[in-house]
C-alpha positions as CSV (number, residue, x, y, z in Angstrom):
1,X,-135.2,145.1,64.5
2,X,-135.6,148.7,65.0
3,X,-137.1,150.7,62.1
4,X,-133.8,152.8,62.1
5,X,-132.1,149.4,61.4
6,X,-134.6,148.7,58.8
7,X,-134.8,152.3,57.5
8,X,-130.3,152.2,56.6
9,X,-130.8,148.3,55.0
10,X,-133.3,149.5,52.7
11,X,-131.7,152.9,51.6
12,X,-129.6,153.7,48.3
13,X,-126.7,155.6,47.8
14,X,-127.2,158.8,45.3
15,X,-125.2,156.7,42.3
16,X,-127.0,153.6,42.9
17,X,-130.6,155.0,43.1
18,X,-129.7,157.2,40.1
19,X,-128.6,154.1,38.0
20,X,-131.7,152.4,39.0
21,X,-133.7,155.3,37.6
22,X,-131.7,155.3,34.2
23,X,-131.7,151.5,33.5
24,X,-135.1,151.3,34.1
25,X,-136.3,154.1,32.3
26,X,-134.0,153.5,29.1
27,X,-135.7,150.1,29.2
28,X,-139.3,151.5,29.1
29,X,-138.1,154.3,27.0
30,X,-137.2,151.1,24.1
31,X,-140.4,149.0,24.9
32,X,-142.8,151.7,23.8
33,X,-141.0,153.0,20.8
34,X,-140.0,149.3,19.3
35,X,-143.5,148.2,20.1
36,X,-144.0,151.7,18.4
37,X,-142.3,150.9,15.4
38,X,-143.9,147.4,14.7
39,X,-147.0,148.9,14.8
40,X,-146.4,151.5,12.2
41,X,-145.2,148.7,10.0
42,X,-147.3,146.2,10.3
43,X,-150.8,147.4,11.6
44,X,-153.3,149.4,8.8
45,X,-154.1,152.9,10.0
46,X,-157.7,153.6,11.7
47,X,-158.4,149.6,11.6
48,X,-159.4,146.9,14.5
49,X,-156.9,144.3,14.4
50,X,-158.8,141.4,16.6
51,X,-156.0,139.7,18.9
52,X,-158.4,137.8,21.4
53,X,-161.9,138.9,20.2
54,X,-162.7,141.9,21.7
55,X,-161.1,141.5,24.7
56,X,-157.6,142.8,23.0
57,X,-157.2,144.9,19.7
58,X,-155.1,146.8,17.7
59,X,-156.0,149.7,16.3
60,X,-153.4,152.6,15.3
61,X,-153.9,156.0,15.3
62,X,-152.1,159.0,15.8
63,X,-152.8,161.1,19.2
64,X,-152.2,165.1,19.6
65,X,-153.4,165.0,22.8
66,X,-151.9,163.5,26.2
67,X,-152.4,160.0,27.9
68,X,-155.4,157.9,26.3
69,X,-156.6,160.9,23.6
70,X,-157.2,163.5,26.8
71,X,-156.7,167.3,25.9
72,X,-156.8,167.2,22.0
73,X,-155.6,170.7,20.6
74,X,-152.9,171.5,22.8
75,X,-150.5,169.2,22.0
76,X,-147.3,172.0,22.6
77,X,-148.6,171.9,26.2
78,X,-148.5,168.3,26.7
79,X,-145.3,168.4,25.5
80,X,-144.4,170.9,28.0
81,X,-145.4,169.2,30.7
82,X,-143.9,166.3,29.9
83,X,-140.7,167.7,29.5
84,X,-141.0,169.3,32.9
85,X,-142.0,165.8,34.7
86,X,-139.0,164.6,33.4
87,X,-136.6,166.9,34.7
88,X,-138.4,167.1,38.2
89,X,-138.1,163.2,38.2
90,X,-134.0,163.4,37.4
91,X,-133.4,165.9,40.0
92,X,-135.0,163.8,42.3
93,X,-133.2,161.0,41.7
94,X,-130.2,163.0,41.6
95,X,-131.0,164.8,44.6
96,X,-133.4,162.8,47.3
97,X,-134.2,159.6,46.2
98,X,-132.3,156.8,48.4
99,X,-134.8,153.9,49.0
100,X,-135.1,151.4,46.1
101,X,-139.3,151.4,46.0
102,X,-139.3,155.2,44.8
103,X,-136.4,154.3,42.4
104,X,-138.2,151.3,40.7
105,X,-141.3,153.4,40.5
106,X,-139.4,156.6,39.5
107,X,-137.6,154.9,36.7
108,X,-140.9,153.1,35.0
109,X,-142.7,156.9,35.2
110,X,-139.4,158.8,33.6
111,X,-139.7,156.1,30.6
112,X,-143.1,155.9,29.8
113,X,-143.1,160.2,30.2
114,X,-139.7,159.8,27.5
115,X,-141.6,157.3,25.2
116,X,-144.5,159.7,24.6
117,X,-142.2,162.8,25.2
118,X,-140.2,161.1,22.0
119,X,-142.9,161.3,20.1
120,X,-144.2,164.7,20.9
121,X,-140.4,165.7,19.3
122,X,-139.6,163.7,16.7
123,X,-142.7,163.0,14.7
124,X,-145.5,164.8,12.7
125,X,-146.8,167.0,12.4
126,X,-143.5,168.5,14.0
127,X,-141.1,169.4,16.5
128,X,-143.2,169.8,20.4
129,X,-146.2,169.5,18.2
130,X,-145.9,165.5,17.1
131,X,-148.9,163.3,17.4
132,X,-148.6,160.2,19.6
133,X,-148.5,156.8,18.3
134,X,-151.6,154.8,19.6
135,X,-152.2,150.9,18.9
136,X,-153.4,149.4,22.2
137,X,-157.0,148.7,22.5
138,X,-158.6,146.9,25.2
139,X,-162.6,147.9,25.0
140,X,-163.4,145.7,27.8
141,X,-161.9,148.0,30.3
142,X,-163.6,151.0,30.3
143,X,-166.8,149.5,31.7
144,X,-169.5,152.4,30.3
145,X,-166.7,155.1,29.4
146,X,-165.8,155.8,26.3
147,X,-163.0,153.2,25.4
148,X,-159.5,154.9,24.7
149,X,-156.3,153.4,22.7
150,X,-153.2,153.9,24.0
151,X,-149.4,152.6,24.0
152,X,-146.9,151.0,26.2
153,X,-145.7,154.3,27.5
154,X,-149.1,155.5,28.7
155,X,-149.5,152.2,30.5
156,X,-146.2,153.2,32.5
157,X,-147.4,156.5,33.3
158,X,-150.9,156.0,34.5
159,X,-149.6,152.4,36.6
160,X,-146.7,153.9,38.0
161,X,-148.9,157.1,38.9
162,X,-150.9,155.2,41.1
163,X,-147.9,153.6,42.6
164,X,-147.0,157.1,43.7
165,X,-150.2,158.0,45.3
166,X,-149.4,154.4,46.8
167,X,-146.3,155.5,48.0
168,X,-147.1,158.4,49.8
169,X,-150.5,157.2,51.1
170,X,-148.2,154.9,53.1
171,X,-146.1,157.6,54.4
172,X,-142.5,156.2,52.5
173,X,-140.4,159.3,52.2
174,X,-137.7,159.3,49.1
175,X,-134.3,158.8,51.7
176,X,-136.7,155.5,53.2
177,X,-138.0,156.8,56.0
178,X,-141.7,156.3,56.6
179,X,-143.7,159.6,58.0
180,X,-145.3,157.4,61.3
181,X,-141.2,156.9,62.1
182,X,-140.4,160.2,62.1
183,X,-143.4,161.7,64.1
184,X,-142.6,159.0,66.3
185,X,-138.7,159.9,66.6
186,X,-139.5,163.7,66.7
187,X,-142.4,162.5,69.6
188,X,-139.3,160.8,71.8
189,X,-137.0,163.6,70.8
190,X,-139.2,166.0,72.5
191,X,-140.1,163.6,75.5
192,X,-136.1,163.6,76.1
193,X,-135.9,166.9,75.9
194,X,-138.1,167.7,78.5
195,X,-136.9,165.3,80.9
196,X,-133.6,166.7,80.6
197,X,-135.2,170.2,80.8
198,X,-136.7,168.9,84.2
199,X,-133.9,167.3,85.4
200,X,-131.8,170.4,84.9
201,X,-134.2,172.6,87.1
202,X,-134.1,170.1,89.6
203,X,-130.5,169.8,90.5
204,X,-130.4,174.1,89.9
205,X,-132.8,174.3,92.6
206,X,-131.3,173.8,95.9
207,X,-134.5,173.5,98.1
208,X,-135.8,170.8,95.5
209,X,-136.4,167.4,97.5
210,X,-133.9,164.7,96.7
């Protein structure tokens, strides 16, 4: 199969790469603030809530800065940014995206960015200034860094982050094409180019040899 065969059977149209963005992202988006919501009723502020020993914990808190407690102080710019990610990710989809792999990861990033971005809106201390809701905590994972807490959302964002760098380490473009395919097209392009080129000379000269 060539890989312009492969390239058309794994591409989306605009509506249904866009869709997969949405659902995906509204799903996310409802994970992190219901898991968000049982933890402000049920978990005691600012208390380790053992799960399996130390290996899992809950523990809420309330974060103004961005993914796991970074940039405390700032919280307007966090929001910010988020807000901006989120557009750039919509008019991608709306735009460029046509291959389901950027979708899938697209879609996670958009709702763990609205889950958190939710939060910096709608809760205290205030509107682009609210504080995070935390509850995760897995001190095992951090090896000799300070251990952070964090929430479904932030999972989503740092996961599918490195599925990006992932992504485009491997050369797959958002319409599907890969970046090795289309140096190699562009490479043939050129070759039959200059053939015809040659061939062209040839037949205008009239003392060529035949």
């Amino acid at each position: 199969m060539s890989s312009r065969t492969s390239a058309t059977r794994t591409t989306l149209r605009a509506a249904a790469a866009g869709t997969t963005i949405a659902i995906l992202a509204v799903l996310v988006l409802a994970a992190d603030q219901f898991t968000k919501y049982l933890a402000l009723q049920n978990l005691p502020e600012r208390q380790a809530v053992p799960v399996i020993g130390d290996f899992l914990q809950l523990y809420l808190t309330f974060n103004p800065g961005a993914a796991f407690s970074l940039g405390e102080g700032v919280t307007w710019v966090f929001t910010l940014v988020l807000a901006a990610a989120a557009i750039a990710i919509v008019a991608l989809g709306i735009t460029r995206v046509r291959t389901r792999a950027w979708a899938v990861v697209l879609g996670l990033l958009l709702g763990g960015i609205l889950g958190n971005l939710t939060d910096r809106l709608l809760r205290a201390p205030g509107f682009l200034v609210g504080h995070v809701v935390d509850f995760i905590h897995t001190p095992w994972l951090w090896l000799w860094f300070p251990s952070a807490i964090y929430n479904v959302a932030d999972m989503f964002i740092v996961t599918m982050m490195i599925a990006v760098a992932i992504l485009v380490l491997i050369g797959l473009r958002f319409d599907g094409t890969r970046e090795k395919d289309a140096a190699r097209t562009a490479t043939s392009t050129d070759a039959a180019s200059s053939n015809a080129d040659d061939d062209a000379s040839t037949s205008a000269d009239p003392h060529a040899q035949p």
